[in-house]
SEBAZA-917882 format. One record per residue (C-alpha): x, y, z; residue in one letter. Coordinates in Angstrom, 2 decimals, padded with zeros to 5 digits. Layout:
residues N
> X; Y; Z; A
...
This chain:
residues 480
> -038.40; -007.48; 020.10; X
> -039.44; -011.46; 020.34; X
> -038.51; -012.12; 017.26; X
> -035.17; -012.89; 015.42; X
> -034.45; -011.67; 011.37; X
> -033.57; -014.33; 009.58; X
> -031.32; -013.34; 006.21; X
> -029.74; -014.88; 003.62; X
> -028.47; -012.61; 000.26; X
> -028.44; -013.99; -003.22; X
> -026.14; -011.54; -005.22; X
> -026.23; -011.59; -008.90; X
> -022.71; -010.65; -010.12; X
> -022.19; -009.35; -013.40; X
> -018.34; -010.32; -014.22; X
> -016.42; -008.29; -016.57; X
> -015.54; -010.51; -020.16; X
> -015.59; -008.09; -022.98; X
> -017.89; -010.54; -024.71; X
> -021.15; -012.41; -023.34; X
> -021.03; -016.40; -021.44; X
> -022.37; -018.05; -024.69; X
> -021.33; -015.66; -027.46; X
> -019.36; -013.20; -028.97; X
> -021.40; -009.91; -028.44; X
> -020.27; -007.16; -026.61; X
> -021.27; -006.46; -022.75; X
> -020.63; -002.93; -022.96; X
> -022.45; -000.70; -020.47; X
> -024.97; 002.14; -022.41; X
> -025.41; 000.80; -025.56; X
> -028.32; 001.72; -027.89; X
> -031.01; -000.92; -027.43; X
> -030.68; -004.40; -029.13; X
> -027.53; -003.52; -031.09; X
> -025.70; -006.02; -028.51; X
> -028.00; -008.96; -029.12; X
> -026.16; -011.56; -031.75; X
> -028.47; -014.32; -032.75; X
> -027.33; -016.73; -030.17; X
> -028.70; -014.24; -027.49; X
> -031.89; -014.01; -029.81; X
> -032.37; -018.09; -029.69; X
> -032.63; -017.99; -033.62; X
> -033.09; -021.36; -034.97; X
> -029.99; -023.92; -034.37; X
> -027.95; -021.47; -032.54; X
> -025.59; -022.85; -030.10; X
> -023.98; -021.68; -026.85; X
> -019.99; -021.62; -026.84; X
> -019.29; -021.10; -022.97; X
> -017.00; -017.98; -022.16; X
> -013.76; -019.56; -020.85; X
> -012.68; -016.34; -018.67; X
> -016.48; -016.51; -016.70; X
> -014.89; -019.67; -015.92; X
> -011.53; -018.70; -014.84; X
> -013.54; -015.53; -013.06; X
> -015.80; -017.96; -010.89; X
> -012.85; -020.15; -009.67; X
> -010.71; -016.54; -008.84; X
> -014.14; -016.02; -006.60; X
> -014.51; -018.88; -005.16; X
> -010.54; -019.28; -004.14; X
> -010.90; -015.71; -002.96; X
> -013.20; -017.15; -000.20; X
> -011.65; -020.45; 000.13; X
> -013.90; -022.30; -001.16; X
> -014.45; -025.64; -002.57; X
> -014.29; -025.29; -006.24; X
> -015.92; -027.80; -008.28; X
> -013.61; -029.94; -010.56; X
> -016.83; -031.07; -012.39; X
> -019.59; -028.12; -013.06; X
> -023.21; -028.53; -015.20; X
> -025.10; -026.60; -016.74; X
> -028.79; -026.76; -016.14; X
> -032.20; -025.46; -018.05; X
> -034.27; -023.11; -015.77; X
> -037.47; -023.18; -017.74; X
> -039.73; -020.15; -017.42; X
> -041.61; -017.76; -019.76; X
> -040.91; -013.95; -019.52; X
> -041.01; -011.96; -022.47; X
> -037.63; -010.59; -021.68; X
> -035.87; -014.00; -021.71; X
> -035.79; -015.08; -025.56; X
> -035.31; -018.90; -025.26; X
> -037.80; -019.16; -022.69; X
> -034.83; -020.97; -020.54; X
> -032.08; -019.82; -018.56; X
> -029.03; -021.28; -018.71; X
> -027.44; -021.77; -015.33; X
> -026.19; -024.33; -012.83; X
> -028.15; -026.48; -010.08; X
> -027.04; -029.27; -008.65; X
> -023.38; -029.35; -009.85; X
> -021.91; -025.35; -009.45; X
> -018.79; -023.97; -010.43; X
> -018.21; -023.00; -006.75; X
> -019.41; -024.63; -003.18; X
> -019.27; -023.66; 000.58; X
> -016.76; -021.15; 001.35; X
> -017.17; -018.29; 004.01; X
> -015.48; -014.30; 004.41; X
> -014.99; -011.52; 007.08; X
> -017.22; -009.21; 007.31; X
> -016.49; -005.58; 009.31; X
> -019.08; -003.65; 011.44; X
> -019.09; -000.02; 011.64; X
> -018.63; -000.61; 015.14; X
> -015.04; -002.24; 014.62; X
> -016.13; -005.87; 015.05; X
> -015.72; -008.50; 012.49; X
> -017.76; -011.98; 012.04; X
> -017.60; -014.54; 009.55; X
> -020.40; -014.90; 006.82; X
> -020.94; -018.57; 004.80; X
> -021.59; -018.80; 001.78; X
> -023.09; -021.93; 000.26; X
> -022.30; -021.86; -003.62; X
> -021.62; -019.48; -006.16; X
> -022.62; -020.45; -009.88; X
> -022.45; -019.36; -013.31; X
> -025.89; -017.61; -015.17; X
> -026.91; -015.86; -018.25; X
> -028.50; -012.42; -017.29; X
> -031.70; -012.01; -019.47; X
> -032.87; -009.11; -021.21; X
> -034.53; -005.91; -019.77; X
> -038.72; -004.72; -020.21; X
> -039.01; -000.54; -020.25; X
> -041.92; 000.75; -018.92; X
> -041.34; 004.34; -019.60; X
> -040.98; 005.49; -022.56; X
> -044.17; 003.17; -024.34; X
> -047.19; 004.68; -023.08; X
> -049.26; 001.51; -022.33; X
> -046.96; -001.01; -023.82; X
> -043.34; -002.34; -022.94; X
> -040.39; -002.75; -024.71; X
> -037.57; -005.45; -024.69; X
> -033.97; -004.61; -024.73; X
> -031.89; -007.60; -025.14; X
> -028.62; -006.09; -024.77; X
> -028.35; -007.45; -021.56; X
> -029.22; -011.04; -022.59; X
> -026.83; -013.38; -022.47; X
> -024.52; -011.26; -020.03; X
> -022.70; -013.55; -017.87; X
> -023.37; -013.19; -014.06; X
> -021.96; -015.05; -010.85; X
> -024.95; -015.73; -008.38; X
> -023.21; -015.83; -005.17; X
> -025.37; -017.13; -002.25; X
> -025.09; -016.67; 001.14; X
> -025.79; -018.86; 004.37; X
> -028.63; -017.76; 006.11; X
> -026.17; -016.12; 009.22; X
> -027.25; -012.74; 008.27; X
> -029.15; -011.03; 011.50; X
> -029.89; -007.29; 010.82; X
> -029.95; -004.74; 008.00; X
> -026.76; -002.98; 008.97; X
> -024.97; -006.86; 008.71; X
> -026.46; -007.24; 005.33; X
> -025.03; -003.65; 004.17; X
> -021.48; -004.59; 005.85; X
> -021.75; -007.99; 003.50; X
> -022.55; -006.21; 000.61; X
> -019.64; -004.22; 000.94; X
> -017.40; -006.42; 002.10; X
> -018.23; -008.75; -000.94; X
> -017.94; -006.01; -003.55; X
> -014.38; -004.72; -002.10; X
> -013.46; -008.33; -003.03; X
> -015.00; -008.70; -006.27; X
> -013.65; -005.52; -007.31; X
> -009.80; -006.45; -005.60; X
> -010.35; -009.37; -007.38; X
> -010.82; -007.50; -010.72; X
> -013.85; -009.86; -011.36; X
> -016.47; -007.09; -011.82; X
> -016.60; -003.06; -011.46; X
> -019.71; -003.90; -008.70; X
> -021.04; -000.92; -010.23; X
> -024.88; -001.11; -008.60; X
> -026.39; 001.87; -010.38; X
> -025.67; 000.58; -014.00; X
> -026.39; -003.49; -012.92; X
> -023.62; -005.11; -012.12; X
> -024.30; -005.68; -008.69; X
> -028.03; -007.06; -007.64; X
> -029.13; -008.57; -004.68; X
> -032.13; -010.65; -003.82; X
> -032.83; -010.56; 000.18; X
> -034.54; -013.45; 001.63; X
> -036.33; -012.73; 004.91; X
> -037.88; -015.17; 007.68; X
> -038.47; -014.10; 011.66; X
> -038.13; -016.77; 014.25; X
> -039.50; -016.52; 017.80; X
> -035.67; -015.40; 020.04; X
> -033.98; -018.88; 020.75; X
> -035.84; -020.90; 018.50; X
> -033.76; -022.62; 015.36; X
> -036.89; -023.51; 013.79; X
> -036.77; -021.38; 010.21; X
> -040.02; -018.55; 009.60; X
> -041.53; -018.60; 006.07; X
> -039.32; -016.00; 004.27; X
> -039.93; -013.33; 001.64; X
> -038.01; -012.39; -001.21; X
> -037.21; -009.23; -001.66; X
> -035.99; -009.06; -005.34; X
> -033.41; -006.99; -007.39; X
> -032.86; -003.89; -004.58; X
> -030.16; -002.57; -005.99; X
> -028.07; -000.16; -003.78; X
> -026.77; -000.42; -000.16; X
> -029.06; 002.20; 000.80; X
> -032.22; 000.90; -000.50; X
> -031.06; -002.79; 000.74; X
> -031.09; -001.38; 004.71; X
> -034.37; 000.06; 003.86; X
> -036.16; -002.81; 002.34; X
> -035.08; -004.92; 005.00; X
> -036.34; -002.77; 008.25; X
> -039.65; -002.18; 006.25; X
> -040.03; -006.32; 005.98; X
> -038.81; -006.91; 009.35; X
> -041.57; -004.53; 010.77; X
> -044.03; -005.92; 008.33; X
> -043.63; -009.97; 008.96; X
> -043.39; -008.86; 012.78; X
> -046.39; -007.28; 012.81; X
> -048.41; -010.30; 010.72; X
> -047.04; -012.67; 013.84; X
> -047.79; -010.49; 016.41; X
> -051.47; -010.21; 015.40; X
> -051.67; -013.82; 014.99; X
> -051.34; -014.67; 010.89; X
> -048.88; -016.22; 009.25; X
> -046.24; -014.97; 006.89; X
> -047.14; -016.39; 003.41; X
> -044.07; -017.12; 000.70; X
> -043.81; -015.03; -001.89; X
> -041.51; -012.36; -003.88; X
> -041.91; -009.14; -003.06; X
> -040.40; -005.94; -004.98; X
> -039.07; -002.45; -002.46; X
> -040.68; 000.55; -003.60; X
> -038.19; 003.39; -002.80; X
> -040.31; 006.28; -003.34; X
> -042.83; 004.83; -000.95; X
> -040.18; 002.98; 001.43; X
> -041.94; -000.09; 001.65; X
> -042.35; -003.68; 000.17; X
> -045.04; -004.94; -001.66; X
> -046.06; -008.58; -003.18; X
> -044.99; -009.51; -006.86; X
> -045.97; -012.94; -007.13; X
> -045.90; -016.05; -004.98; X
> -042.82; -017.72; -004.54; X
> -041.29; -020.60; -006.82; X
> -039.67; -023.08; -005.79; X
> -037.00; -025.50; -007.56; X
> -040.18; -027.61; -008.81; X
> -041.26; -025.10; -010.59; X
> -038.30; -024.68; -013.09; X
> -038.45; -027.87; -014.28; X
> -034.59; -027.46; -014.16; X
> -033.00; -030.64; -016.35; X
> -028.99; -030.62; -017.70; X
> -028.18; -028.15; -020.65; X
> -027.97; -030.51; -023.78; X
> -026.26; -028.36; -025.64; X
> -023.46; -027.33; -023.58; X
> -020.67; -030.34; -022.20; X
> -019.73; -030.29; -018.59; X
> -017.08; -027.89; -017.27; X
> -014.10; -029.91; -015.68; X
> -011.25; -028.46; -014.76; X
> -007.82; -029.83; -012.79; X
> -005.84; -028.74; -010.32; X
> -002.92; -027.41; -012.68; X
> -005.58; -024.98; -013.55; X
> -007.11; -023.83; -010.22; X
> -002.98; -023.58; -009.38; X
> -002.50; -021.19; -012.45; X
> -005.39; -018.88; -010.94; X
> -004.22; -018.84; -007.58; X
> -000.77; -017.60; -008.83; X
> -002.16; -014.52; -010.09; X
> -004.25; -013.76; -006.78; X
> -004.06; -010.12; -005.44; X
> -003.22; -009.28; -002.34; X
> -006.91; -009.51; -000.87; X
> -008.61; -006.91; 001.49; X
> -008.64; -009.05; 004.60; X
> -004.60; -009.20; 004.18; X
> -003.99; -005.74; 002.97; X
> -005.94; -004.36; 006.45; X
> -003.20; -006.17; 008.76; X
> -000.40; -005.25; 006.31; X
> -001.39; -001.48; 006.00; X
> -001.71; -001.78; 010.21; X
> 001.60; -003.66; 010.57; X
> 004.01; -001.82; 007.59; X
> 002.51; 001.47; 007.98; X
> 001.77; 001.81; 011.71; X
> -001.65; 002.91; 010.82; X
> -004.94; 001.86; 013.56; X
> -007.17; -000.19; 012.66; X
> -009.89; 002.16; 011.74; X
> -007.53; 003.86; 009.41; X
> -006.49; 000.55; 007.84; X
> -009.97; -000.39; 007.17; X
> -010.53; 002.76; 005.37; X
> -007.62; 002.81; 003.34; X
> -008.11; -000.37; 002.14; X
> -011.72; -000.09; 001.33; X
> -011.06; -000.57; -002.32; X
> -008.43; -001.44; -004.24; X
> -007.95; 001.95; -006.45; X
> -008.12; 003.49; -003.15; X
> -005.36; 001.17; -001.22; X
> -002.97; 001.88; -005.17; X
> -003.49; 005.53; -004.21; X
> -002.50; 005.76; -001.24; X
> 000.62; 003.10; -001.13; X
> 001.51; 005.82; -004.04; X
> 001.10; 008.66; -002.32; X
> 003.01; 006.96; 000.98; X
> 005.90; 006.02; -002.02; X
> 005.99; 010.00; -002.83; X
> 006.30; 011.67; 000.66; X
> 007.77; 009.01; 003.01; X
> 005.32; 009.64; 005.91; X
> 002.29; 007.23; 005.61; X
> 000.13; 008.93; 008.68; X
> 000.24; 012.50; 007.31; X
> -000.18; 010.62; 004.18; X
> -003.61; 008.64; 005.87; X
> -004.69; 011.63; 007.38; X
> -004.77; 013.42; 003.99; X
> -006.25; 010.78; 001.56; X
> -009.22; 010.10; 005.02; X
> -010.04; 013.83; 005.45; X
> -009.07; 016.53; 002.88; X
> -009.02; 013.90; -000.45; X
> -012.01; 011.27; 000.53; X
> -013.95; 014.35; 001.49; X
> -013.63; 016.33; -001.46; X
> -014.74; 013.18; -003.52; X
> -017.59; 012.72; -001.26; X
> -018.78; 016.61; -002.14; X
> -017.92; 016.39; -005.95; X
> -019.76; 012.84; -005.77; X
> -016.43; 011.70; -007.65; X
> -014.89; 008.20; -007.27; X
> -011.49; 007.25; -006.33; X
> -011.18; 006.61; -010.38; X
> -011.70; 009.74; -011.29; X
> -009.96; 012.23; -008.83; X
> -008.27; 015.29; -010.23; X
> -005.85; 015.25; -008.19; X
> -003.13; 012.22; -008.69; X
> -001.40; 010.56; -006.01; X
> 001.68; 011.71; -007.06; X
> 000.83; 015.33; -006.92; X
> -000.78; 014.89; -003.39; X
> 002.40; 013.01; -002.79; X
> 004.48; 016.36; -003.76; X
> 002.03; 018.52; -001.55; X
> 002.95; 016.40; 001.51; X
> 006.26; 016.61; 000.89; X
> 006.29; 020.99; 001.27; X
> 004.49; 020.20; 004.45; X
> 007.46; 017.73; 005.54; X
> 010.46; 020.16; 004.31; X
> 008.24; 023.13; 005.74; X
> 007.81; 025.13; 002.30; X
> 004.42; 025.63; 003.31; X
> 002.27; 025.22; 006.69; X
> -000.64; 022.46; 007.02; X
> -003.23; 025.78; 006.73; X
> -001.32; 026.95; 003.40; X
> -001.66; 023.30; 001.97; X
> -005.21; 023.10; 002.23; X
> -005.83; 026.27; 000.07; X
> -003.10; 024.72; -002.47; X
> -004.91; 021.51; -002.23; X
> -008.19; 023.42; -003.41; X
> -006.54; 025.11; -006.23; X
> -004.94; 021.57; -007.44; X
> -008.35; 020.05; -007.32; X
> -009.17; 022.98; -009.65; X
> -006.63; 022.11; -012.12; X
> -004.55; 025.12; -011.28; X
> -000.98; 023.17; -011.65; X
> 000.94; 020.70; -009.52; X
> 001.73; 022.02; -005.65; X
> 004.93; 023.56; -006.32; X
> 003.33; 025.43; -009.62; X
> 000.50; 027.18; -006.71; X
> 003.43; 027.90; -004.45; X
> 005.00; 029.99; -006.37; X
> 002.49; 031.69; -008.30; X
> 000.46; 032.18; -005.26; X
> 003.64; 033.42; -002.92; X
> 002.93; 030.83; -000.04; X
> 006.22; 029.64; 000.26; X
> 006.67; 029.64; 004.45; X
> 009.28; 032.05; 005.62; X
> 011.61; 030.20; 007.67; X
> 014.54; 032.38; 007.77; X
> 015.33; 032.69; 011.44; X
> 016.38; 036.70; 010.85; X
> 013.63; 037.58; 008.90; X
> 011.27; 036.23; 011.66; X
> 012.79; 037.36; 014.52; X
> 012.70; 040.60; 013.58; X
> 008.85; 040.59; 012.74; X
> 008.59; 039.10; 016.18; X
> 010.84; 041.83; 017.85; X
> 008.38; 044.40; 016.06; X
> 004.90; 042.34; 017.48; X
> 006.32; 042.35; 020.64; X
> 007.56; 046.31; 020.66; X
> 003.95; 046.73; 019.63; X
> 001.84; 045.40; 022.10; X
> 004.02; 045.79; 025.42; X
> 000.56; 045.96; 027.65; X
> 000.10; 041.81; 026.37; X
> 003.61; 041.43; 027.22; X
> 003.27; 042.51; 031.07; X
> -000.29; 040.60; 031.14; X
> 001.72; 037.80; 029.94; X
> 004.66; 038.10; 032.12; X
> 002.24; 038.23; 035.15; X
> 000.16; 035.54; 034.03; X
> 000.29; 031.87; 035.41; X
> 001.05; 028.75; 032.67; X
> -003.19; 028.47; 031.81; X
> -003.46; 032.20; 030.89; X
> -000.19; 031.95; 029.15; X
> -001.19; 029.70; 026.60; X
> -003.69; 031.79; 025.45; X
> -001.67; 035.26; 025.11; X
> 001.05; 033.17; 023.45; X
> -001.80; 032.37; 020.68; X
> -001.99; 036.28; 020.50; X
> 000.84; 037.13; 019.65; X
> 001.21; 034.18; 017.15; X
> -001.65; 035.27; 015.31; X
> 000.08; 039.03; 015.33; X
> 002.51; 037.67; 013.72; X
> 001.03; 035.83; 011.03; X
> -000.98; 038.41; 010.04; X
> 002.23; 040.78; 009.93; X
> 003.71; 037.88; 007.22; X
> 000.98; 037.16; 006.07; X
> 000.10; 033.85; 007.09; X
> 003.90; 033.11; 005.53; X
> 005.66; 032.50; 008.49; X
> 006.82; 028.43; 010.09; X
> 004.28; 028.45; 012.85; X
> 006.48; 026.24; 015.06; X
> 009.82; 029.04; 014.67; X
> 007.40; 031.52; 015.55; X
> 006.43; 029.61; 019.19; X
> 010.00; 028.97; 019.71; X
> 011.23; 032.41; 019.05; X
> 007.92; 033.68; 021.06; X
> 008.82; 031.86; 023.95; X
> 012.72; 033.21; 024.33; X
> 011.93; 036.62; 023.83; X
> 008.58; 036.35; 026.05; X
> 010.77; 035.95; 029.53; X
């Protein structure tokens, strides 16, 4: 390919007050339309915006979760346009002076590898309201719940180079934002929107393409999509010879492809001038110190802890610590059985899997850590083998009881009484005296595989009860 993707992500943050950035209305997810819409959201006549103080404290937990520069003096700017959707017929937001400046974070491949990503400011917004299509036959209607919601636009440097680095951003940025207990990131219901900005350069050159927008794609998924699609479409404009024009496009998902919205503003456009209404935000280093206290461990430094205290690889560090509820589960589950890489292997395969099938989150397993925690444990004291545990596991998931509870109403409990299983093994091997000669004449290779034989003989004599290991021992001093 002669030409290099050019990408830089604008994510639009919804942050997680109870109450809106310039009022007291609720922000509550669902709601029946317009019952969340006070009249300061409605931009009734001499209504006046009271700024959200923990948006503010929110931003500056952001931007000192990147290390950024925070600003000590922040304004808030008019961002005139008309939308039927947007009551004032202004946005309030920042533009020249934002809450948070240059910073940069790690982002992880699915490869392994790691880079760095920059991001040049993050400011505070009001959302605006919401036009349905749907349900009005011909006409649309506004729901303003939404208005007023305060959001975090986080933008990014222009370093992004492929779809699959723009998905690994994503995700890296909402494992912070949720660590950082700023936001649920929850893309489905809103609270997580990106804007992709695409150019294409010739390979080599630094001279900047004329990008597209790409606005409001609002899933990983459908962000990797939307970006191939307008790589292959700009690239095939410049091969033929035209020229990209600027503009904002909109991903169709049903149709996998991009198509144009409306040509492109630009900052002129706006008319953006300082909010009259509202004072500037200044804040002092006592209070930027407060915040910082309360910092959680962060993802970047729970990886390398989880790799170091643990003993875990780095693959199974990266997973663990995906997301915060899912990093708490595990440390818990670690805390209950005192073996963190049966433990890992547990939450990564039987637990993560499950979810994935059910389409359940880490929030909302059935299964607490603590009870997995217990099930490891009969593993460890060898109450029950590893292929017993999985069918407790199931019948936990199923809200049968806790592991011990399915032990003993089941009867799995391993038998690992030397005397009772030496004399099953005595009776497997007095049964099937032609395998024993085969096996006596055999060489090591062929041995192995009788061996599993007369294992499986006498599992199916117990029942599946009996300590696979005692069984190979005893097996192998009686089978000389």
């Amino acid at each position: 390919m002669q030409w290099e993707p050019v990408i830089g992500l604008e994510v639009h943050l919804q942050l997680a007050t109870r109450s809106k950035i310039f009022s007291g209305s609720p922000t509550t997810f669902g709601a029946e339309p317009n019952t969340q819409a006070s009249a300061v959201d409605l931009a009734m006549p001499g209504m006046l915006p009271v700024l959200n103080e923990q948006a503010v404290c929110y931003a500056v937990r952001f931007g000192l979760g990147i290390g950024a520069e925070i600003g000590r003096r922040s304004v808030f700017d008019r961002k005139n346009y008309f939308y039927p959707d947007l009551p004032k017929g202004y946005q309030i937001s920042q533009f020249e002076a934002p809450i948070v400046g240059k910073g940069s974070f790690e982002i992880l491949m699915e490869d392994g590898s790691s880079r760095r990503i920059g991001i040049t400011r993050a400011h505070l917004e009001e959302d605006a309201g919401k036009s349905l299509h749907e349900d009005f036959h011909g006409q649309t209607g506004i729901d303003l719940n939404r208005a007023g919601t305060p959001l975090l636009e986080i933008v990014s440097e222009p370093e992004i180079r492929s779809a699959a680095e723009a998905v690994a951003y994503l995700k890296a940025l909402h494992s912070l934002v949720t660590y950082l207990g700023i936001s649920d990131g929850n893309m489905s219901e809103g609270s997580m929107r990106c804007d992709v900005n695409i150019s294409l350069r010739p390979v080599g050159s630094d001279t900047l393409g004329t990008r597209a927008e790409i606005k409001n794609v609002n899933s990983f998924r459908f962000v990797e999509k939307a970006i191939r699609h307008e790589i292959e479409r700009q690239a095939d404009i410049l091969d033929d010879g035209g020229q990209v024009v600027q503009e904002t496009r909109l991903y169709d998902a049903e149709r996998d492809e991009t198509r144009s919205m409306r040509s492109k503003e630009v900052a002129n456009d706006y008319r953006y001038f300082p909010e009259p209404d509202l004072l500037p935000v200044v804040i002092d280093d006592a209070y930027i110190e407060s915040i910082r206290s309360a910092l959680p461990e962060l993802p970047a430094d729970k990886r390398q802890r989880f790799a170091e205290q643990y003993g875990l690889s780095q693959y199974d560090a990266n997973v663990l610590s995906d997301s915060r509820a899912l990093a708490d589960y595990f440390e818990q589950v670690v805390a209950d059985c005192g073996d963190a890489k049966i433990a890992a292997n547990w939450v990564q395969v039987e637990l993560l899997g499950q979810l994935n099938r059910d389409e359940r989150s880490i929030e909302n397993c059935p299964v607490s850590a603590a009870d997995l925690g217990a099930l490891i444990s009969r593993i460890l004291d060898q109450s029950i083998s590893g292929k017993m545990a999985k069918q407790v596991f199931e019948a936990m998931w199923q809200g049968e009881g806790s592991a011990d509870d399915i032990i003993a109403a089941k009867g799995l409990k391993q038998v690992s009484d030397s005397g009772a299983l030496e004399a099953i093994v005595d009776e497997v091997v007095a049964a099937n005296s032609a395998q024993v000669q085969q096996y006596l004449a055999a060489d090591d290779a062929k041995r192995k595989k009788l061996l599993g034989f007369f294992v499986g003989q006498v599992m199916k004599l117990s029942k599946g009860q009996a300590n696979p290991q005692m069984v190979n021992e005893l097996l192998a001093n009686k089978l000389v």
